[in-house]
Each structure stands twice: as C-alpha cells, then as structure tokens.
Steps between C-alpha positions, in 0.01 A plus 500: 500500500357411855331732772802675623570875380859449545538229263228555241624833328112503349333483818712793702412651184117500551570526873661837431219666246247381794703681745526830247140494469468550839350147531366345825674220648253247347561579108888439600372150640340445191751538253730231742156251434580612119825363528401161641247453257531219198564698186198304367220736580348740303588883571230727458503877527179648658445888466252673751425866647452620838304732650666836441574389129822347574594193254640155618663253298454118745743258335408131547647184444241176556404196407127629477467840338114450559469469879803794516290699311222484690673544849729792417118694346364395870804674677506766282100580532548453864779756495311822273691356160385315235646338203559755188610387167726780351671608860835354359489829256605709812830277538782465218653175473881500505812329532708466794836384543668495820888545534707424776675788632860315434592367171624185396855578635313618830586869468252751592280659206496857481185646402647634195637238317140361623355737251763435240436159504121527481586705171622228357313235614174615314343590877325871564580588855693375784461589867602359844289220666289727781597335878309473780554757772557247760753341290942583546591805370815338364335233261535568183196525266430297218430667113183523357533503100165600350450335106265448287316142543573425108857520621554396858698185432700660271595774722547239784759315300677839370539607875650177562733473217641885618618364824165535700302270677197448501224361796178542308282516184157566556197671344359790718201730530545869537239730595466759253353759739432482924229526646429671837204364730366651842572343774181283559550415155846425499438261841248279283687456261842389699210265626464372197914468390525321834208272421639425115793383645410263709314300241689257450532516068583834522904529380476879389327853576542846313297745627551950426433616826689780582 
C-alpha cells in the first residue's frame, strides 16, 4: 500500500487508467488521496450524465456517503451533469490483470506466448499497457490481460503459476461505446473531470468521451 505509484502496484494501476482516459492532472491526484486513505470507508459508485449525453461513473470512498452525495450533485449541476441512475449500462465491468513485461526468471515476454498464456489462464484478451508519449521509447510495456470478473483471481494465480508475474488485480469499467462532444461541450465537461478530482473522496473516474 501507501501513496507512491512505484511501490503500490494498485495505485500505478489506477494512475495509469486515469492517464488512458485522458484524465486531467487532478483525477491522477485523486487516486494518490485513494491510496492514503484508511480502508475503513465506504466506497460508493455514483453514475451521472453530461451535457452532450456522455455517462460518468464518480467512484468514492468516505466516511460520509451523505455529505459526498450531496457535494459531488452540487459540482455536477454546476458543471451541465446531473446524477443518472442506469449510466453504468453504457460501461461493461471487467477484469484486469496486469503483467510485468519480464517473467519470473526476468526474461522478456513476447507477445505471443502472452496470448498463449491468456488461453490458458481462463482470460479473453491481452494487449500491451498504452505509454505516455513523453515517456522512453525503450521501456518496456506492461500486459494487460482482460478476464471475466467471476474469474480474475483465478486467472491472476494461473498467470503466476506459468512463470508470469503479476502487478495488479483490479475491477475496471469499460465504455461500451464513445462518445464525441463539440468543443464548448467537451471544455465543460474537462471542467467538470478536473473539478471531480480534486474532491478530495474521489479515488476513481470512468468517463466515454471520445
């Protein structure tokens, strides 16, 4: 555990989707608070639309889901959204395992034995971590393995008995479909991102913005 990326596997984890989502600085901040939070609040999943029709899934973790709910409707009224029971039907909940890119022995994993290895582990799909442009050409990218939720610690634990290892486990939301928003649009609602992630109970957003 603990706020830093490099030694919590689960936080570079969340650090990572925020930066795939195209995520402002301030949701990456957020899900570093996540980390440094007491394990003893309750998490709450809030689902919302923005103007435009886009759907937003606000994960929270806090020792008052009363007053969180009520600040994170204000910030989303003051930003065109509004809370909208349902919205999680746009986003498929999956499993996510993430592989380092050497095995156990520290060899390099070839994409191909990748896939033979997800075969057998029970998991659907498996692609390379996406980097950040700025970052070295010559780092190598972690796996993604994609499973089913049912099966995610199984799969974790078959990757790691074939020689794999493995950073993360963690339960994801995938947009089922993007959405793409004019450009006013688009500028109110990276208003609003930026604004849900500096409240401070906010550990996780999903959003399907193209």
């Amino acid at each position: 555990g603990g706020p830093d990326p490099a030694l919590n596997p689960q936080l570079a984890n969340a650090v990572e989707q925020c930066r795939a989502n195209n995520m402002p600085k301030a949701s990456i901040e957020a899900a570093i608070r996540g980390a440094e939070k007491p394990a003893a609040g309750a998490r709450v999943l809030y689902e919302a639309r923005g103007a435009g029709g886009w759907a937003l899934l606000v994960e929270v973790l806090t020792d008052n889901p009363r007053r969180s709910q009520h600040e994170i409707r204000l910030l989303l009224a003051r930003h065109g959204a509004t809370v909208a029971e349902g919205a999680r039907h746009g986003f498929e909940q999956i499993g996510v395992v993430r592989v380092a890119p050497r095995d156990l022995r520290g060899r390099p994993v070839a994409l191909e034995a990748a896939l033979e290895a997800a075969v057998e582990a029970g998991a659907r799909d498996v692609c390379e971590e996406e980097e950040e442009e700025e970052e070295e050409e010559e780092e190598e990218a972690a796996l993604k393995f994609i499973c089913e939720t049912s099966s995610l610690r199984a799969v974790r634990e078959r990757l790691e008995a074939s020689g794999l290892r493995p950073l993360s486990a963690t339960i994801e939301y995938l947009p089922r479909d993007r959405v793409a928003l004019p450009e006013g649009t688009r500028e109110e609602a990276e208003r609003l991102l930026q604004a849900l992630g500096d409240y401070p109970d906010v550990v996780n957003i999903y959003h399907n913005i193209q």
